[in-house]
C-alpha positions as CSV (number, residue, x, y, z in Angstrom):
1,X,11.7,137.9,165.7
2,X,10.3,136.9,162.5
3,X,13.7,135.7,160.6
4,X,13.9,134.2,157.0
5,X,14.2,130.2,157.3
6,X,14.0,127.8,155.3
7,X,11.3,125.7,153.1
8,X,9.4,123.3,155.5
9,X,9.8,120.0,155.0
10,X,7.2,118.7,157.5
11,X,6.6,115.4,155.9
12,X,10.4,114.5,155.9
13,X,11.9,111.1,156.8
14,X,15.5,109.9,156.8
15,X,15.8,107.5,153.9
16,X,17.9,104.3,153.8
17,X,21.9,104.0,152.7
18,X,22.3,102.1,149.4
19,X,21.2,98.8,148.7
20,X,24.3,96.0,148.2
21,X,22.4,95.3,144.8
22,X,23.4,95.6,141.4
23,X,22.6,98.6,139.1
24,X,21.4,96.8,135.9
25,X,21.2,98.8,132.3
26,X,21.4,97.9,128.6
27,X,25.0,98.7,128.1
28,X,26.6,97.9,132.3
29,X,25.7,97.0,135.6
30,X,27.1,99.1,138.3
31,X,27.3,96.1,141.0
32,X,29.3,96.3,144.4
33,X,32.9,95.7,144.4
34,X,34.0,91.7,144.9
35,X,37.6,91.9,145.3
36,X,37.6,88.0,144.1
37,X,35.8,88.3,141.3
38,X,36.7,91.7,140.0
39,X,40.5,92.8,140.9
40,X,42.0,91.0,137.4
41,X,39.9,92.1,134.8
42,X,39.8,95.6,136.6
43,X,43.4,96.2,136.7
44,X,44.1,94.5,133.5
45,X,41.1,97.6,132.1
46,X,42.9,100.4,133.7
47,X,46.2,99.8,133.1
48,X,45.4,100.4,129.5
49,X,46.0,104.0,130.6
50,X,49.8,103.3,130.1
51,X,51.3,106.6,130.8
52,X,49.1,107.2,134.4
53,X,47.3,110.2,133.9
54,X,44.1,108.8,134.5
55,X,45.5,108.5,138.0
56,X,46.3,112.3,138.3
57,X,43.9,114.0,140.1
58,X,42.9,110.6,142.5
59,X,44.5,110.6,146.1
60,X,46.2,107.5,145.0
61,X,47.7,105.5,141.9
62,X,49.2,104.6,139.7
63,X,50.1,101.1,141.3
64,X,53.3,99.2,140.9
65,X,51.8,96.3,140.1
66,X,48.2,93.7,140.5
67,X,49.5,92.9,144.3
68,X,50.2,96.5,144.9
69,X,46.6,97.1,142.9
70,X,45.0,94.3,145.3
71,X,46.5,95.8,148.3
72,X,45.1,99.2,148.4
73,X,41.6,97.8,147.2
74,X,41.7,95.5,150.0
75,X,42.8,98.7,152.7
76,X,40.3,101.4,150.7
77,X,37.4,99.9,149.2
78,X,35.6,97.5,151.3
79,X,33.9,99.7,154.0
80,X,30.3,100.6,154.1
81,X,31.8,104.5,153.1
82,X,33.0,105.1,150.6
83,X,30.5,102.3,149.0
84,X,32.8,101.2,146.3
85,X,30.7,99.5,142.9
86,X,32.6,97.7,139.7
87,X,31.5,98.7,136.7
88,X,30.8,95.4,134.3
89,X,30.3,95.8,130.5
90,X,27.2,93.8,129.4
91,X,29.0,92.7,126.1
92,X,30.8,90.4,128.1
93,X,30.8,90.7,131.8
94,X,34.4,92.3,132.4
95,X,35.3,94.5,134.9
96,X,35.9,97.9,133.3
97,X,35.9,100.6,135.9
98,X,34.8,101.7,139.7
99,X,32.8,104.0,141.2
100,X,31.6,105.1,144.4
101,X,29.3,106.6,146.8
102,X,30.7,108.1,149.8
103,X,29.9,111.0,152.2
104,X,26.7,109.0,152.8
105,X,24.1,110.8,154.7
106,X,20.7,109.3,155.0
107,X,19.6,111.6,157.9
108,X,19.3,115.1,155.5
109,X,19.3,112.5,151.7
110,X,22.8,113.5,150.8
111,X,25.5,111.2,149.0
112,X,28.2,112.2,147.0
113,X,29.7,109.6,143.7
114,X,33.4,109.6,143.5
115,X,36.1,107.6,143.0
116,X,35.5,107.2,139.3
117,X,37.7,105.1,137.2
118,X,37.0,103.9,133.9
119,X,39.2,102.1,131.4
120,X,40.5,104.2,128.5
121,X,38.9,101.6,126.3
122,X,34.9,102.5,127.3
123,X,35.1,106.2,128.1
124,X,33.5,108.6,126.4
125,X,30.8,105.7,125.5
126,X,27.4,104.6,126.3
127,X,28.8,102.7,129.1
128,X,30.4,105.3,131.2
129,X,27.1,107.8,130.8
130,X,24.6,104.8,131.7
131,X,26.8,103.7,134.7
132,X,26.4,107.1,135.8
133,X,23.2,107.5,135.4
134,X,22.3,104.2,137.2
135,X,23.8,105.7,140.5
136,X,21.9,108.8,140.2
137,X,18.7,106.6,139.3
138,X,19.6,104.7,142.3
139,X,19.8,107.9,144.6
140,X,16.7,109.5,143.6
141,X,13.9,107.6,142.9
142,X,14.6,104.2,144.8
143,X,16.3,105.8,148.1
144,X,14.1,109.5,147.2
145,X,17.4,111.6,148.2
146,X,17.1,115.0,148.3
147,X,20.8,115.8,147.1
148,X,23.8,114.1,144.9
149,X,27.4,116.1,144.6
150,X,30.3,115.8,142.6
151,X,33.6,117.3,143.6
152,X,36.8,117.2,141.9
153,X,40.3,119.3,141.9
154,X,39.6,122.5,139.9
155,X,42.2,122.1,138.0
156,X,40.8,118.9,136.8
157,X,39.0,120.1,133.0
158,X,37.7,116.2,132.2
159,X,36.1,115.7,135.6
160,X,34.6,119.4,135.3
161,X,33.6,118.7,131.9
162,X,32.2,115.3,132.8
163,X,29.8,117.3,135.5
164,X,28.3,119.7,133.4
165,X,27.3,117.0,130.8
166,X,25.9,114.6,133.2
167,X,23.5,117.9,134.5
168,X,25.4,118.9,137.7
169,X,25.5,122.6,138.4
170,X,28.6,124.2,139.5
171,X,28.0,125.6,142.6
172,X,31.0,127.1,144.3
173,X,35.2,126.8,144.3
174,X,36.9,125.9,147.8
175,X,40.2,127.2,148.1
176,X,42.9,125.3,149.7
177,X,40.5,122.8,150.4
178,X,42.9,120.0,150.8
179,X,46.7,118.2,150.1
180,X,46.9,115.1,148.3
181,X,50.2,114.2,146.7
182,X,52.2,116.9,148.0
183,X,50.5,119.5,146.6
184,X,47.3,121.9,147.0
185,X,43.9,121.0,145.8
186,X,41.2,124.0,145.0
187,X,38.1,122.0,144.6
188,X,34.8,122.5,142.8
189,X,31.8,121.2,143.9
190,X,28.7,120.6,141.9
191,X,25.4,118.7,142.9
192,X,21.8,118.1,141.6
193,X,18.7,118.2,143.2
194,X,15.7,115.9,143.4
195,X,13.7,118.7,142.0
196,X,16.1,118.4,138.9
197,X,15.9,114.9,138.1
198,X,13.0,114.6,136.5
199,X,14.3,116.5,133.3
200,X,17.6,115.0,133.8
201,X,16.4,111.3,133.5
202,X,14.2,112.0,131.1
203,X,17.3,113.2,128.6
204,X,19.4,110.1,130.0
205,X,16.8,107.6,128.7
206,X,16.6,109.4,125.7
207,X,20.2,109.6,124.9
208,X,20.9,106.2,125.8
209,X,18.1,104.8,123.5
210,X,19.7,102.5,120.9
211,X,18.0,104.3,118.6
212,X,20.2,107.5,119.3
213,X,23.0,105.5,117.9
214,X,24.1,105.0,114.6
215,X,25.7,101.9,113.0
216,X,29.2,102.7,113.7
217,X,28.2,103.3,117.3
218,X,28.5,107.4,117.0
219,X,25.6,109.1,118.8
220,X,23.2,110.9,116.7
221,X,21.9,113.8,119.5
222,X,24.1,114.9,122.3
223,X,23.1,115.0,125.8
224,X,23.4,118.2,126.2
225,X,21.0,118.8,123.8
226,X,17.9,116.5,125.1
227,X,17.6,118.6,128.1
């Protein structure tokens, strides 16, 4: 029977899991998480979300405290996956925010990021886009993966939002999906595709040009808009 099947891929080759190496740009370095080194100045940056919501739609959080902080980092982010990374701000070398890669799959070139934290004080900045766009930088042209995803709750609109800037492409909703904090989670999934990067990193380097800043630090072409 001659069925439909899929693109070959003859010349195909499982690639390698992320490097432990640091991510270096102009504005952060996405390096991987030293519990040490990182767990004061990271708590101290996101507890300046003072009322918890940044912790909403995360499986876990808010914390009690820096032990109670230190103690789930400890228990959660020091496996191989999820591959848990500190965000540092170049200015001065502070923890401000984690990230991860997880649902690592070097076989097929498959890795989600999740886990995303970053303080109240360097969202919606240069920082947060560039860290972002180190992992993707990481994924596709120095391990040549095939596919990156994003998933969140769909009820989550800054996370969604967040997607669709960054160049991901909504792809479908999965109902009931899971339970996290005694309740129901639809979730969305979005991805992008080697065959998309190209464009993609082209309109990162471009936005995060100093040059597409202006004094005060206010960007002078959107993202969006570079693409």
């Amino acid at each position: 029977m001659n069925l439909p099947t899929g693109t070959p891929l003859p010349d195909w080759k499982p690639k390698n899991r992320p490097p432990l190496s640091p991510m270096v740009g102009r504005y952060c370095s996405v390096v991987p998480l030293a519990i040490e080194e990182h767990e004061e100045s990271l708590y101290r940056a996101l507890a300046q979300n003072t009322d918890g919501t940044n912790w909403t739609y995360l499986p876990y959080g808010p914390f009690d405290g820096a032990d109670d902080f230190r103690a789930w980092l400890v228990a959660t982010c020091t496996g191989p996956d999820p591959l848990f990374h500190t965000v540092l701000n170049s200015a001065d070398g502070s923890a401000i925010g984690l990230a991860s890669f997880l649902r690592i799959e070097p076989t097929v070139g498959v890795v989600e990021v999740g886990h995303i934290h970053i303080s109240p004080a360097v969202q919606q900045t240069p920082i947060s886009t560039e860290a972002m766009y180190l992992m993707m930088r990481r994924v596709f042209d120095e391990l040549g993966y095939r596919r990156y995803e994003w998933r969140c709750d769909s009820l989550n609109a800054p996370s969604k939002a967040a997607a669709l800037r960054l160049g991901f492409t909504l792809e479908a909703v999965f109902r009931q999906a899971t339970v996290y904090k005694a309740r129901n989670r639809d979730t969305l999934w979005f991805s992008i595709i080697d065959s998309e990067w190209p464009l993609l990193r082209d309109a990162f380097e471009r936005w995060l040009h100093p040059d597409n800043f202006d004094a005060n630090g206010a960007q002078v072409r959107r993202l969006t808009d570079l693409r």
